[in-house]
N, C-alpha and C positions, 0 to 999 in steps of 0.2 A: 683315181676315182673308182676303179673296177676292183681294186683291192679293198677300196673302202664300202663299197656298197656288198661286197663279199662279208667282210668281217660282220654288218648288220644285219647281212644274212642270218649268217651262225646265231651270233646274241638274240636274235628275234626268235630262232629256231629253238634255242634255249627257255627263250623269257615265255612264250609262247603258253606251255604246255603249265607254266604254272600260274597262268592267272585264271582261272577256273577254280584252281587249289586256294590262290587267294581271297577270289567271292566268297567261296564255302565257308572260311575261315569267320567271315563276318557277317554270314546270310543267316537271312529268318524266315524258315518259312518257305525256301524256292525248291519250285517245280514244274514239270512241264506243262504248259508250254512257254514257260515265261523266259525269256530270253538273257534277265538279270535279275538279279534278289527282289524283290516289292521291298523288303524292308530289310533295316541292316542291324547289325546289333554287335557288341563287343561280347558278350556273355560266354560265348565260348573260349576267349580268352581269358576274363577274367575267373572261370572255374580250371582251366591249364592252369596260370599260374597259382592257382590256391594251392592250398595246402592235401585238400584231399587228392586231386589227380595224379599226383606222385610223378607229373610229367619233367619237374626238375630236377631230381632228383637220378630218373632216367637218363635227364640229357645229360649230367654227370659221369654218368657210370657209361653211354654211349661214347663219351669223349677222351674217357680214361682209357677204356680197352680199346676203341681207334689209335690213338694217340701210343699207347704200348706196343700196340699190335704195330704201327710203324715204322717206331723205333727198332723193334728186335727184326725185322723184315731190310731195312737197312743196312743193319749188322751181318745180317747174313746174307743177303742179297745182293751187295756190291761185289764183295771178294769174290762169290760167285758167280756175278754177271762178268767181271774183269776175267777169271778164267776161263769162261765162255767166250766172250768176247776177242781176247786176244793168244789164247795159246791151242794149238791143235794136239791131241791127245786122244789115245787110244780108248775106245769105248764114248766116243764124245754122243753119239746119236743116242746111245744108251740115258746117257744125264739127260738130256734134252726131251726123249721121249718121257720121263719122270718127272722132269718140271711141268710140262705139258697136261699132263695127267690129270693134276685137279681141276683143269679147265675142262677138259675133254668129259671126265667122269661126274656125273651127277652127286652135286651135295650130298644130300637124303643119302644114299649109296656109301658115300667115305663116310659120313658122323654115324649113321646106324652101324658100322664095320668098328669104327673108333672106341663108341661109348662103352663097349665093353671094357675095354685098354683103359679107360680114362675113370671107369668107377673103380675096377682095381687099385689105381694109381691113386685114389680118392679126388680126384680133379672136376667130377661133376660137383654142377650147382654151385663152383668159384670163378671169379672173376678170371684167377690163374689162369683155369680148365679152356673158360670163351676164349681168352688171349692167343693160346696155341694153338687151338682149333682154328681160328681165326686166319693164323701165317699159312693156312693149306691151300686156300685159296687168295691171299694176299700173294706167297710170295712168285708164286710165277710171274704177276706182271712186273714184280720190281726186279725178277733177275733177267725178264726179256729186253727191260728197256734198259737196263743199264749196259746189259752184253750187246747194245746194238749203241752205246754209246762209247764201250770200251772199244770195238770195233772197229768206230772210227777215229778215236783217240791215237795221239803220236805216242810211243813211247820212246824213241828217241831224245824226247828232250828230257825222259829221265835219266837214258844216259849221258846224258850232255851234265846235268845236273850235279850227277854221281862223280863225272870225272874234275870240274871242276871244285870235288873237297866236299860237297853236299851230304847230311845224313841221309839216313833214309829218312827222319823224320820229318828233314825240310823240306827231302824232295815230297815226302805223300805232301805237308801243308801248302807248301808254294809253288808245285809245279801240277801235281795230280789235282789236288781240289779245286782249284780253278778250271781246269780243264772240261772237269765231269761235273761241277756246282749243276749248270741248269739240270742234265738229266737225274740227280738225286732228287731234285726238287719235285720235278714230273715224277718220278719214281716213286716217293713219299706221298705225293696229292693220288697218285694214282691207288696204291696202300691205304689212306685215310681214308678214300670213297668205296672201296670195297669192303674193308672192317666194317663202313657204319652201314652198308647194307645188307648186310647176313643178318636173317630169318631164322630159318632154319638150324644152324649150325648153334646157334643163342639158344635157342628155347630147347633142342636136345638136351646139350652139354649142362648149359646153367639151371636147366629144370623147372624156367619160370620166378627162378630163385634171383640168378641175375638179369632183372629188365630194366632193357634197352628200349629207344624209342620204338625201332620197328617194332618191337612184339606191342604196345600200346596202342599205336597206328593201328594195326590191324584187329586189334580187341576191338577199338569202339568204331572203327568200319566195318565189321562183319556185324557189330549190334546195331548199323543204320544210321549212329551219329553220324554223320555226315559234316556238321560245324565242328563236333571239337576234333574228329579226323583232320576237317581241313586246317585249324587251327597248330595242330603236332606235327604237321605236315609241313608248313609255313618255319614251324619250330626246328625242324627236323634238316631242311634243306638251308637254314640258315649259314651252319660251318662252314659245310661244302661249298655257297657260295663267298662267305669269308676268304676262304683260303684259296679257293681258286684265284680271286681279284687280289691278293697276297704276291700269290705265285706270280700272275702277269707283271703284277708293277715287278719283280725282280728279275724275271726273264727278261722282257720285253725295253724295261723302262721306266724310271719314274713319271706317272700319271697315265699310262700306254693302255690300263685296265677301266681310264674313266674317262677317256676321249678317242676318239677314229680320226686319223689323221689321215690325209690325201698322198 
């Protein structure tokens, strides 16, 4: 019971902060001191999904560069979390203080240093340009959690694998991937929530050229909309909570992300 009233915790702590976002989403008209909408309305949905708000369009291209940005984070973040992880190596503090870096250092700071490098390169204002810019801040958490998975990862049974005749290919399929499956999966969700939240790093790089939901989000809330904000909003946190409830059933279980069990 203490574990289950735990976990209701969390998901309340969660669900919490966005039912406010959800009123907004369908409110007409609310202000203080009213407690809840006087009246409700779909209108700010139904001009999101039109044709002029360009908000699908955005979730598109939010989803593609999340989605890439993962991928190649991935790619380079395991091999790397796994040598972090599991081999001791001269200069190791050095890598570590480099991964660390783009968390430590202020956005604004690395893309204003970057954009220089990136118009040369002709990478502003492409999708390409947001993609890379993107893994600066993506890939520390996926080489932190994976070097804290590789860490405690056996490798043993890869030698066990290897002496029994094993490729290397079956051991990485049958012995490695199973092994490390959940933390790639944390690894990735944790990569797809950081892509779809960069600001800053989008509107340098892509010039306004490539929009993403955030830069829309904050267009029509800094102009006061307040409905279709909340409306792109609602739009916006939909994936992330896709893929998180994705992620549980695979972790945890099948159905573990749509019931609390004792």
């Amino acid at each position: 019971m203490r574990r289950a009233g735990l976990l209701w915790a969390v998901v309340a702590g969660l669900i919490l902060p966005l039912i406010p976002l959800a009123l907004w989403s369908v409110a007409r008209g609310w202000r203080f001191p009213d407690v809840l909408p006087p009246d409700f309305s779909m209108v700010p949905f139904h001009y999101v999904f039109g044709p002029v708000s360009g908000v699908l369009p955005a979730l598109w291209t939010t989803v593609l560069v999340a989605g890439v940005t993962t991928l190649l984070s991935l790619l380079i973040g395991v091999p790397a979390g796994r040598a972090l992880g599991m081999h001791q190596f001269w200069g190791r503090g050095v890598v570590e203080a480099i991964v660390l870096a783009p968390i430590v250092v202020p956005g604004i700071a690395v893309v204003l240093g970057l954009h220089g490098v990136f118009i040369g390169l002709g990478l502003t204002n492409t999708i390409a340009g947001v993609v890379l810019v993107h893994l600066i801040p993506v890939l520390p958490y996926v080489i932190l959690v994976m070097a804290g998975v590789f860490a405690n990862f056996d490798s043993g049974l890869e030698d066990q694998a290897r002496s029994l005749g094993a490729t290397g290919w079956q051991v990485m399929w049958h012995v490695t991937r199973p092994g490390v499956a959940g933390g790639v999966i944390v690894a990735g969700l944790f990569a797809f929530l950081v892509s779809t939240g960069q600001y800053i790093l989008t509107l340098v790089i892509g010039g306004g050229r490539v929009e993403t939901l955030p830069l829309l989000l904050f267009s029509f809330a800094s102009a006061g909309r307040n409905d279709i904000a909340g409306a792109i909003g609602v739009i916006y946190v939909l994936p992330g909570v896709l893929i998180l409830l994705w992620t549980a059933r695979r972790i945890t279980g099948r159905g573990a992300a749509w019931m609390v069990r004792p």
